[in-house]
N, C-alpha and C positions, 0 to 999 in steps of 0.2 A: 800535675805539679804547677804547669805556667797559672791554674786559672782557680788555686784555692780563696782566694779573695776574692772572687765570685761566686760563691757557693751558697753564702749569706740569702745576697740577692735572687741565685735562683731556687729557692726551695722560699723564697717570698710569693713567686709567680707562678709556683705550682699547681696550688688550687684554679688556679685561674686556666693554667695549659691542661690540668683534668674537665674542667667544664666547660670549655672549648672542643675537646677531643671529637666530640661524637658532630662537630658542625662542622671541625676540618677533613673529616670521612664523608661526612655530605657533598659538600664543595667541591672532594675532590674528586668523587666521584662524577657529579656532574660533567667538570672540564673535562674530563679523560672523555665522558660520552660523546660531547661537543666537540673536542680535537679528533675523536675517530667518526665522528656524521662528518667535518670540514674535510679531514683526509680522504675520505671516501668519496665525498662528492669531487673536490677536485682531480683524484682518479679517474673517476666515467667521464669527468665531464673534459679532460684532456684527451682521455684514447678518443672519443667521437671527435672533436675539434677535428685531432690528428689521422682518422681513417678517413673521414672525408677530404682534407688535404693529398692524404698518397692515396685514397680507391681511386683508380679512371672513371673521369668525367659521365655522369651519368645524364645522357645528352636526350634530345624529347627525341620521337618513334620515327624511324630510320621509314620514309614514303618508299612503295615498290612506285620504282621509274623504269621505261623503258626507251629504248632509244631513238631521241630528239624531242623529249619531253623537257619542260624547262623545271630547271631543281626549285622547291618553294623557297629553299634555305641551303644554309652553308652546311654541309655535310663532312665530320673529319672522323678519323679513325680514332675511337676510344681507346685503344690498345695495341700491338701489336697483332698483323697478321697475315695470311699469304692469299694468297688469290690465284689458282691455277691459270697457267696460260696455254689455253685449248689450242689457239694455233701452235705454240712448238711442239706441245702433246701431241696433236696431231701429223706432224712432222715426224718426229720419231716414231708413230707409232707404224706412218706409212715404211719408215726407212727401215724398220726391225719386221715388218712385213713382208717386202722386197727381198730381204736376205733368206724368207724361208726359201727350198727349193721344193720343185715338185717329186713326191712321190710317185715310182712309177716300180710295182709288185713285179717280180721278177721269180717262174715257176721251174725249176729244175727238175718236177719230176716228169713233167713232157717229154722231156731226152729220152728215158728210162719205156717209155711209151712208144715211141718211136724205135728205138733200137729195137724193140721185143718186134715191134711190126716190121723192120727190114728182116731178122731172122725170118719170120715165117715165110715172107715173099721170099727168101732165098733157099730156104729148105723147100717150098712147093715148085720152084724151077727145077729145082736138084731130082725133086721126083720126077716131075715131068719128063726130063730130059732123061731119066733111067728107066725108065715104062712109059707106059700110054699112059700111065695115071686113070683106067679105065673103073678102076676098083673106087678109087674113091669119090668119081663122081657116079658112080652107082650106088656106093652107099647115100651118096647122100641125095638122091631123087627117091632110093627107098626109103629113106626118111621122111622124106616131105610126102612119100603119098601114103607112108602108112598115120603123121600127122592127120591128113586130110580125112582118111579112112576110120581114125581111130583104132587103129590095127597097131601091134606093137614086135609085129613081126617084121623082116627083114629079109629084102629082095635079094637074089643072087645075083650078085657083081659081075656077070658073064654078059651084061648089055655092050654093046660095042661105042665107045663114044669119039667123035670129031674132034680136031685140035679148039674147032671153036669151044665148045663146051669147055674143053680146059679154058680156054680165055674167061670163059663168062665166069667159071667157076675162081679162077685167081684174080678179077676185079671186085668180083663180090666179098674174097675175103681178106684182099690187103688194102682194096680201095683206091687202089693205083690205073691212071685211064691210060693204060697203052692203048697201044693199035696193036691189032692183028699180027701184023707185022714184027712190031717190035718183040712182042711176047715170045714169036716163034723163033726172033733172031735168037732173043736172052735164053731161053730153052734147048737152044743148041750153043749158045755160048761155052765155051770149052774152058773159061777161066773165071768161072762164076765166083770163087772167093777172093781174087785183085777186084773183081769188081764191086762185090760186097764191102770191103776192103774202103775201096775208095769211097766208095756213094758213104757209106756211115764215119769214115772221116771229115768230110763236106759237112753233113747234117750235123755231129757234134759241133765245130766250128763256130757253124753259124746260128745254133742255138745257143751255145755259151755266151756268145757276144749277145745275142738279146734280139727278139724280131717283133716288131709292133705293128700294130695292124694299120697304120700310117705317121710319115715324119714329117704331117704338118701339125710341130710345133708353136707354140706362141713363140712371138718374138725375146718376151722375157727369157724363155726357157732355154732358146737357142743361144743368147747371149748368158748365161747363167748357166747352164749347164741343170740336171737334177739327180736326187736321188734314185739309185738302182738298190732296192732292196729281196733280199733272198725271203719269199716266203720260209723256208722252212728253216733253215738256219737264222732267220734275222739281220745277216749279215748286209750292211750298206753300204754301198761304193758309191763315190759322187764318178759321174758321167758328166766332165765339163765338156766333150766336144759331139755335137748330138750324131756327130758321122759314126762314131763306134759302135752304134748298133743300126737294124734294118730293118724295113718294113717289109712286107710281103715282097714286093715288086722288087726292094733291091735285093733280100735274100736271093729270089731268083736269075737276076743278072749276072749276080758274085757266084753263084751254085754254075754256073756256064760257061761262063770265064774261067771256073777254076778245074772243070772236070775236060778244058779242052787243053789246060796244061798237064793232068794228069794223063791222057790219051791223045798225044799228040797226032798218031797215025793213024788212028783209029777214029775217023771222022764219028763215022754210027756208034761206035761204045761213049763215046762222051758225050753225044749228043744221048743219049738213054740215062746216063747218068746225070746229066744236068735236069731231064723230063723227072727221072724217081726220085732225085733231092726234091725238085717242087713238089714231089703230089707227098713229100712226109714230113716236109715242115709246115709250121702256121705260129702265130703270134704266140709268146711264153711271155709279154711285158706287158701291161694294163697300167693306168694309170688309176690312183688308189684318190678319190679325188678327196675322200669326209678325212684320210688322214691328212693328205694336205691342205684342207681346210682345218683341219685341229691345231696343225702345227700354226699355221700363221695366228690362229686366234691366240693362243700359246703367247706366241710371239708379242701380241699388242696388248696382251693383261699382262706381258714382263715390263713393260715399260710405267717407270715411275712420274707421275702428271709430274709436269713443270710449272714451279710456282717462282710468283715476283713480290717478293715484301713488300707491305706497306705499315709503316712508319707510326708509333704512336702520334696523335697528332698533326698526322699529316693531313692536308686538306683533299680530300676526292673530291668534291665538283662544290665550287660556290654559287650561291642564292644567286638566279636570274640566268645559270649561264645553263647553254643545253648541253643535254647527255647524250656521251658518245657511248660507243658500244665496248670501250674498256669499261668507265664507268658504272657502266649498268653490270658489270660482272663483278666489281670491287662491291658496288651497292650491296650486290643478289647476296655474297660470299658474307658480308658482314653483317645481314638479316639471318644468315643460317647460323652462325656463329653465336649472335646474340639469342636466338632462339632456343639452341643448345644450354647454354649457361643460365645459371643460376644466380643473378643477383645478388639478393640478399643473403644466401651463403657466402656467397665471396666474401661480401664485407663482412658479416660477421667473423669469417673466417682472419682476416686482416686484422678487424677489432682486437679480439684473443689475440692475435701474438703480439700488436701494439701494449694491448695491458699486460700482457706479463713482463714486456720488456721495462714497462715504466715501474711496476714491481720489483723489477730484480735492481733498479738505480734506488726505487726509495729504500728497499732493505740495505744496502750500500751504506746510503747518507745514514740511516738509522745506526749503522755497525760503527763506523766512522765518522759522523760528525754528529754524534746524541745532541746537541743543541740546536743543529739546523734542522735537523729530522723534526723537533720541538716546537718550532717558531713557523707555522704555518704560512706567514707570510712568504720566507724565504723557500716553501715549497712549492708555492704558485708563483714566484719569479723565477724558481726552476723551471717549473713547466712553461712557462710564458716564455722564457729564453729557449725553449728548443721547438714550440709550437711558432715564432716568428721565425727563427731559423727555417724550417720546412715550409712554410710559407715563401718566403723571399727563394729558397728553391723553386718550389713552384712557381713563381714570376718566372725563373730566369730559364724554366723549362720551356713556356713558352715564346719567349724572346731568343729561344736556343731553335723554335722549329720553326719561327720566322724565316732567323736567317739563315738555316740549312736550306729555307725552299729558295730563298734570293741568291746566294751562294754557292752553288752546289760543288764549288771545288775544293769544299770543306766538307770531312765526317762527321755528322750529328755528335757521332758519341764525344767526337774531341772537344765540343762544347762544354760538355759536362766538367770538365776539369776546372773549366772559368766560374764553377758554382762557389758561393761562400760558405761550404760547406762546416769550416773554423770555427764558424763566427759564433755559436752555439757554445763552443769550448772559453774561445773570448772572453765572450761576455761573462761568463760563470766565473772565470779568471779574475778578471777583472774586479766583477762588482759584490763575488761571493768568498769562493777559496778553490785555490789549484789542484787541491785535491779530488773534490766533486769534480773541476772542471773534467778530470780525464776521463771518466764513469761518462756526462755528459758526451763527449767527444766520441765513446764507444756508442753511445747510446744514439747517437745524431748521426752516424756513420751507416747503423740498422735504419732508421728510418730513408736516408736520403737515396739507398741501394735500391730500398723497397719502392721508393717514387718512382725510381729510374728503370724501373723493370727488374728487380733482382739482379742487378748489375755488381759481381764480384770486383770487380777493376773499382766501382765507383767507392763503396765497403772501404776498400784499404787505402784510396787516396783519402777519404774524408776521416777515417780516424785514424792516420798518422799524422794528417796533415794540423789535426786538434791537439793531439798530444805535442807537436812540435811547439804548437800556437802558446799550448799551457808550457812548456819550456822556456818559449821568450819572453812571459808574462811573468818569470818568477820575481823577477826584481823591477817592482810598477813606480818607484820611486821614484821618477821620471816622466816627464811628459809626452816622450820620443816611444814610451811603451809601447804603445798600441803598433807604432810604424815597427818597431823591432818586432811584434808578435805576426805580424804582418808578413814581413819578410824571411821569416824561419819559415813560415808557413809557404811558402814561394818557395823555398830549397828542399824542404822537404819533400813537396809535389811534383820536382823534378826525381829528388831520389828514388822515387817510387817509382812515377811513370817511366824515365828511361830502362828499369828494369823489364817491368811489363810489357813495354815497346820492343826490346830488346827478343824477349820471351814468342811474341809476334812475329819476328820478322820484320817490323815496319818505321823502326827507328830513323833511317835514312830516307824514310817516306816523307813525301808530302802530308802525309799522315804524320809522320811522327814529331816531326818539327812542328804542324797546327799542334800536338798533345802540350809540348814542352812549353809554347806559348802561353796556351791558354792554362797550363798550370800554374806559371808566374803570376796571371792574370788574376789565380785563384785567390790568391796571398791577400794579393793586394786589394780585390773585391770584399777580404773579409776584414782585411782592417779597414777600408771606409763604410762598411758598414757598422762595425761596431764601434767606431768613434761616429756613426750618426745617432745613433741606440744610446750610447751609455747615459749622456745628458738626463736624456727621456726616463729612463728606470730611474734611474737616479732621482728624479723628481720624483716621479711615481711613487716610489717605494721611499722617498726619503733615506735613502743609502749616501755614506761618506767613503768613498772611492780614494785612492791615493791620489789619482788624478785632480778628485775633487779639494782634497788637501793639501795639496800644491799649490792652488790657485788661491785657498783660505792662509797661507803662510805668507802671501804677497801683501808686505807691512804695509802697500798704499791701500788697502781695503779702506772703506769709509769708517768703520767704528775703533780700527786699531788707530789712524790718524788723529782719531778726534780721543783714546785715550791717551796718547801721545801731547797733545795738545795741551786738556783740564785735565789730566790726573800722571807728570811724567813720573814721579815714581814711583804707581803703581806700573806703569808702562817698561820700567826698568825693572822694576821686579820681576815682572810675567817674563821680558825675555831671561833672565836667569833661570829662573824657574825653567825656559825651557829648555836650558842647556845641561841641567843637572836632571831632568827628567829622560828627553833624548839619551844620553849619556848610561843612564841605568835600566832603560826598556832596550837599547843594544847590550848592554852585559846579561840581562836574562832573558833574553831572547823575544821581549814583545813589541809591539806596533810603536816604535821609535816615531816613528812620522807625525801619528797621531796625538803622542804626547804630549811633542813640539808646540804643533796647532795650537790644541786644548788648553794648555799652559798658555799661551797667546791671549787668550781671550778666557781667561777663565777667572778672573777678575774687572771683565770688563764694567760690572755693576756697579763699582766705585766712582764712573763718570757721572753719576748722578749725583753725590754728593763726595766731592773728592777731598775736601777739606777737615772730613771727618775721617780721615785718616791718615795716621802718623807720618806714612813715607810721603804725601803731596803736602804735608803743613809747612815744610821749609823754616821760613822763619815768620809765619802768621804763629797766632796765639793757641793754644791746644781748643778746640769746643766744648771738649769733653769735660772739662774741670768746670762749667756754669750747667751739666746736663746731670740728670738723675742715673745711677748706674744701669736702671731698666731702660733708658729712656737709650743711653749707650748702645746695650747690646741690643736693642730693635732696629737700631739705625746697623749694627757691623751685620746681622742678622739678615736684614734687607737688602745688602749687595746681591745677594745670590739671586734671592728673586729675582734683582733689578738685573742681573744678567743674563738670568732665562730668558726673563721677556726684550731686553736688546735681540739678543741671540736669532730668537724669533722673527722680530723685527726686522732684524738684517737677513736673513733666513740662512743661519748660519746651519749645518748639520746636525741632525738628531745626536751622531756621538759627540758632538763638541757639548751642546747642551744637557748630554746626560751627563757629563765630567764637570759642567758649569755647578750643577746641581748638586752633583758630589763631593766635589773637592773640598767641602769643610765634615764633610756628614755628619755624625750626630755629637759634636764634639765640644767640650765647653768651650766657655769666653771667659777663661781664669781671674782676669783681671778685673773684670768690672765684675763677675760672682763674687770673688773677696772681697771687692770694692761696698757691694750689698750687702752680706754676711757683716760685715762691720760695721755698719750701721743698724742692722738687724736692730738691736736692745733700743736704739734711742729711740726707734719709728713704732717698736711694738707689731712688728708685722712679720710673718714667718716670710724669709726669702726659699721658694722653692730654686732649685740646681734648671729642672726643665727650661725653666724662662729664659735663664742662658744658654742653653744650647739650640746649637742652628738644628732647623728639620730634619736634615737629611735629604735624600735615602745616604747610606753608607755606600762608598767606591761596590759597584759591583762586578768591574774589571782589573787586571793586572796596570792598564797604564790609568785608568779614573787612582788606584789607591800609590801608587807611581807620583801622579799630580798631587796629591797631598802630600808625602812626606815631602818631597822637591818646595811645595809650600810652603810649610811648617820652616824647614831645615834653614830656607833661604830669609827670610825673617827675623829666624833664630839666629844667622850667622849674623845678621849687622848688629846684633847689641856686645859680640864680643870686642873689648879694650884690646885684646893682645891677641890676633886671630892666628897663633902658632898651632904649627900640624898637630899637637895633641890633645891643645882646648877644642881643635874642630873635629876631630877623631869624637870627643868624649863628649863634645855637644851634638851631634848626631846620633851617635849610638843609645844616646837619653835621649833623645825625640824619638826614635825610632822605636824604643822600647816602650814611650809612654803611649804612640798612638798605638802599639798591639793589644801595649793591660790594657787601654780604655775601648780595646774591640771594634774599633773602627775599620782594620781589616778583614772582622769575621765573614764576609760575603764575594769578595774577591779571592782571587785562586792564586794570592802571593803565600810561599811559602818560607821555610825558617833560611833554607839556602837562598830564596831573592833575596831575600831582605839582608842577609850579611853581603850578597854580592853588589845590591843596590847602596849600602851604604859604603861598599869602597868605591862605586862610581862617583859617589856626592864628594867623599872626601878627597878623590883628585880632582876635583873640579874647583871645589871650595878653595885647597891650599891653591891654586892656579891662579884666580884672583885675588885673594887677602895674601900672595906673594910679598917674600922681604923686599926693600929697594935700600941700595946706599943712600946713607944722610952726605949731599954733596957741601964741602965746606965754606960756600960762596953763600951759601942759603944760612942767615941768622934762624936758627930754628926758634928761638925763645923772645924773638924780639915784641910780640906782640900779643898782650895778653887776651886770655879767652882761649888761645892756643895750648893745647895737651901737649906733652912731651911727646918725643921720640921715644919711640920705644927702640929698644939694644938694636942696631942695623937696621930700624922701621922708621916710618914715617908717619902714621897711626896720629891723628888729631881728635881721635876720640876722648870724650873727657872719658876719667875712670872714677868715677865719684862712689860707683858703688860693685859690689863681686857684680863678676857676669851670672853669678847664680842667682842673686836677688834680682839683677835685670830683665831676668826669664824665667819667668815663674815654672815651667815646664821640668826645668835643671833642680832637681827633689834629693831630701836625705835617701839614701840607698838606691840611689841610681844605678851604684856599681853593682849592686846584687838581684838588681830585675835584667841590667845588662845580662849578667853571667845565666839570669832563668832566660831572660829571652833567645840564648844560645848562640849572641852573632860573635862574642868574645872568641869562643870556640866551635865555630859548628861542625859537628860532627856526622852529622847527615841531614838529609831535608825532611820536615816534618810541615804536614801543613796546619796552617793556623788554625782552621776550622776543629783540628781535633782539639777537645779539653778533656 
């Protein structure tokens, strides 16, 4: 509906956009090739910048030194790592050593041995002493001689034998050495079972307790006491005092002592039973020496080596100084280390997850900012904003392991906090959009972790502490910005670390206080860096920064002075212009700032020749009335160039100069075309429409097409006689409608609700200035001719010689019915221009 009267014209240019078609499928397929070789290359060629930035130092071939050799060079630790310390190892492994005890085998069936052999010495007294015992030392001489003989017969026991022969016969088979004597006592002993009685209570006793074949102990063992283990049960008793068991010699002292309290009267039975205990015990305890060698080795492969950190970047021995014998063991340790490792795995391993992370931010910007994703320049001041970021890390990593070695009552790690970890988010803030910035901030938070050793703590101070920075940067309209992005950034790196600190243990530390410090420090490190930076991009990249337009808004600039000077009003036009511009980029939400500016200086081309145009003629003579009407519009034509190239000059901002350029776009010069058109017949010359219209490009933004209507409007406002709120309502809404039919907003992204919402900003601003004032009665309003009336409660000294429609050629029959197509009478929803 809006655009049937152009229908004409496009089915004129049809044939043309068919035989075009197959050139704009060429073209464009080329760009797309060349934006994804650009995109691609500045991918690889950021993750390598940036794995060599965070891989460890890859430092030339670690010399084998030994001790008091002088180092060729400064040797420091590429990475973190530990270094055993042989003396405490050694140390402990003697002390877990010392704690074994000695094994010492412990046989219980010797008792069982024993008893069996006191029975039989006491059942062959028992015979004894009941017969001659003649019988069985006959049998057994007839045994031995039918042995000898090979005869298997068997002597008769009617030999007569001597007490001696019993003696010899009962040494030989219990092994006991009495005497003569004693045998014959115990053979006539009349209470042979107290006496068996006692002697096998004596020998249990003192075989239980444990008999060794001598109690010279080591001294360890006697102080330490050792293992008593039961052969056959397994069972182990520690024996801490070595008196509880006996050797040979004290068995037998104990065995006499004790059998002369059991026979106190009886001198000769205890002294026999102290003789028979010693001839039936002997050692049942050994020392088992391979298990107690087992156990102590045991004991010193328990012990875990003792190691001492060394520090990424710490320095182990500088060039010229000699090596001691720590030294040469950190050396030897970090030769075996690097020997181990794989290099170029590593890195490439770093590589891959640096590129997929800067993958996962470009599909981001892709998803969310489809025009940045577009503009490749602004993808390599992404990258470039987070590859100096991780840079200036790495400076301050090492000026962090400086001063931990100068310092040492400071934790390295707490250094880290004072990194300008932000500044990445900052900048992106600042000089791009807040949006990316926080993607950025995630994104600089992974890399600066990964510098720092995989450091979780550093992770979450650096991207909240970005995300806070993009919080304080929301509103840059200010100069104080950066200090404000600054100091969020300071608060937030307390919020974080006292919790983490808290989490430790180590808040109330000397530690934790360095944390909280240096996190302030953080803030503050990142806003002086990126107010040293911004400038710099800025140039670089020819970016207009709020910052930057702040400083272009300050009216003593050189070129706003000097159009202040020769041309004041256009000078006074531009500022209105910027207050009706301002004014309606805050009601639809666009870069009010920039409007401001731009309006500023967006006629500044008129200082060239400022006489040739109506608001600086005052009261000099028009030029235009002795000029040809072509001649006219090359000269109003020429401002725009003439203000590119000031613009340049001055080296005013790319976006001011693309709004320089736009602000008329492709639009006629009504007045001197009908001027030409009517002369047409008498010159015999076709006047083309093109000659009057300026270049262009058409506004390709919301505040470049913003700057035009505020143009138009504010021009069109001073030829109104009687500026009452309905004539400026209604002369708005006619410019606004004419600049859409004539398409001058087809290319910017204003739509049907800006444009009703922009034109109620224009129209309170408008009636604000063309305001009624009382006619005071002290004032002759008529006394002097040349003077316009008063208008009804105005003061209005404009002539009215003619309608304000014929004044402004723009104001057309059926204004009110392109108004009511144009939809700002009533809008009923938003539609954007671009659709027909």
């Amino acid at each position: 509906m809006f655009n049937r009267w152009r229908k004409g014209a496009a089915k004129a240019v049809s044939g043309k956009r068919i035989l075009l078609k197959k050139d704009k499928k060429s073209s464009s397929s080329k760009t797309s090739a060349s934006y994804i070789t650009q995109v691609t290359a500045l991918w690889l060629g950021t993750t390598i910048v940036l794995t060599y930035l965070i891989f460890p130092i890859i430092s030339m071939p670690i010399p084998t030194l030994r001790v008091g050799d002088i180092s060729p060079h400064d040797i420091k630790a590429p990475k973190d790592f530990q270094v055993e310390d042989k003396a405490t190892t050694e140390k402990r492994q003697y002390e877990a050593e010392a704690k074994v005890l000695a094994i010492y085998d412990f046989d219980d069936r010797l008792l069982a041995n024993i008893n069996q052999k006191l029975n039989h010495a006491f059942d062959l007294l028992t015979e004894f002493g009941q017969s001659t015992g003649e019988d069985k030392v006959a049998d057994k001489k007839t045994q031995e001689s039918a042995a000898g003989s090979g005869s298997s017969s068997q002597s008769s026991p009617s030999s007569v034998f001597s007490i001696e022969d019993q003696w010899e016969y009962f040494k030989d088979e219990t092994s006991l050495a009495l005497s003569l004597e004693d045998f014959k006592y115990l053979v006539s002993y009349p209470q042979k079972d107290q006496l068996k009685s006692s002697i096998s209570h004596l020998v249990n006793q003192i075989m239980w307790m444990g008999v060794v074949g001598s109690l010279n102990f080591p001294m360890e063992e006697e102080r330490k006491g050792f293992i008593k283990r039961n052969i056959v049960t397994g069972q182990e008793t520690m024996i801490k005092d070595t008196k509880e068991i006996f050797d040979e010699q004290g068995a037998r002292e104990y065995a006499q002592k004790a059998a002369k309290s059991l026979f106190p009267q009886d001198h000769r039975a205890s002294r026999l039973v102290a003789e028979m205990v010693k001839g039936l015990i002997y050692p049942n305890m050994t020392l088992n020496l391979s298990e107690t060698r087992l156990r102590k080795l045991q004991a010193i492969e328990s012990v875990k080596p003792s190691f001492f950190q060394i520090k990424k970047g710490e320095m182990i021995v500088r060039e010229g100084e000699k090596v001691t014998e720590s030294q040469v063991a950190k050396i030897n340790e970090l030769i075996r280390i690097m020997q181990q490792e794989n290099v170029f795995l590593s890195f490439f391993g770093l590589a891959m997850l640096i590129l997929l992370t800067l993958l996962m931010l470009f599909l981001f910007v892709h998803r969310y900012k489809l025009s940045m994703a577009r503009n490749i320049k602004d993808l390599f001041l992404v990258a470039l904003i987070i590859t100096v970021t991780i840079f200036f890390n790495k400076m301050f990593v090492y000026i962090a392991n400086g001063l931990s070695a100068t310092v040492s009552q400071i934790e390295p790690s707490s250094y880290f906090y004072a990194f300008p970890f932000a500044a990445a988010a900052m900048l992106t803030a600042v000089l791009l959009d807040t949006q990316i910035a926080v993607m950025v901030a995630a994104v600089t938070a992974i890399f600066s972790s990964l510098l720092l050793g995989k450091n979780f703590y550093v992770f979450l101070v650096a991207f909240f502490g970005g995300v806070g920075a993009t919080y304080g940067l929301l509103y840059k309209a200010h100069r104080t910005a950066i200090v404000r992005g600054g100091a969020m950034v300071s608060l937030v790196n307390l919020a974080i670390i006292i919790p983490l600190d808290l989490t430790g243990g180590i808040l109330l530390s000397s530690q934790g206080i360095s944390d909280c410090i240096f996190g302030v420090v953080g803030g503050l490190a990142s806003a002086t860096l990126v107010s040293a930076l911004v400038p710099v991009f800025e140039s670089l990249f020819k970016l207009t920064t709020d910052i930057k337009l702040l400083e272009l808004l300050n009216m003593n600039q050189p070129i706003l002075r000097r159009l202040a000077m020769e041309a004041p009003g256009t000078y006074h036009h531009s500022i209105v212009v910027g207050n009706l511009a301002e004014a309606a980029c805050e009601a639809i939400g666009a870069n009010s700032l920039l409007a401001r500016v731009a309006s500023n200086y967006h006629d500044i081309g008129k200082v060239k020749k400022p006489r040739y145009f109506v608001e600086n003629q005052m009261n000099f003579k028009n030029v235009h009335e002795r000029l040809a009407p072509s001649m006219s519009g090359l000269i109003l034509i020429s401002h725009v160039r003439d203000g590119v190239e000031l613009a340049k000059q001055n080296k005013i901002s790319p976006a001011i100069i693309d709004i320089i350029s736009q602000h008329h776009g492709t639009s006629l010069i009504k007045f001197f075309y009908k001027k030409a058109k009517d002369q047409e017949e008498q010159k015999l010359q076709v006047i083309k429409e093109e000659a009057f219209r300026y270049p262009g490009p058409k506004p390709q933004t919301k505040e470049a097409g913003i700057v035009m209507l505020a143009d138009v409007v504010e021009a069109a406002s001073r030829t109104l006689t009687d500026p009452s709120p309905s004539r400026i309502q209604g002369l708005i809404l006619n410019i606004i409608n004419h600049i859409f039919t004539d398409g001058q907003l087809d290319e910017c992204e204003l739509t049907l609700k800006d444009l009703h919402q922009i034109a109620d900003s224009f129209n309170r601003i408008l009636i604000g200035i063309f305001h009624q004032r009382i006619a005071y009665p002290d004032i002759q309003s008529g006394a002097s001719g040349g003077e316009g009336k008063k208008g009804k409660g105005g003061d209005s000294t404009q002539k009215s010689t003619k309608d304000d429609k014929n004044k402004y050629p723009l104001v057309e029959e059926g204004s009110k019915e392109n108004i009511r197509r144009l939809g700002i009478a009533n809008p009923g929803g938003e539609y954007n221009i671009r659709s027909r």
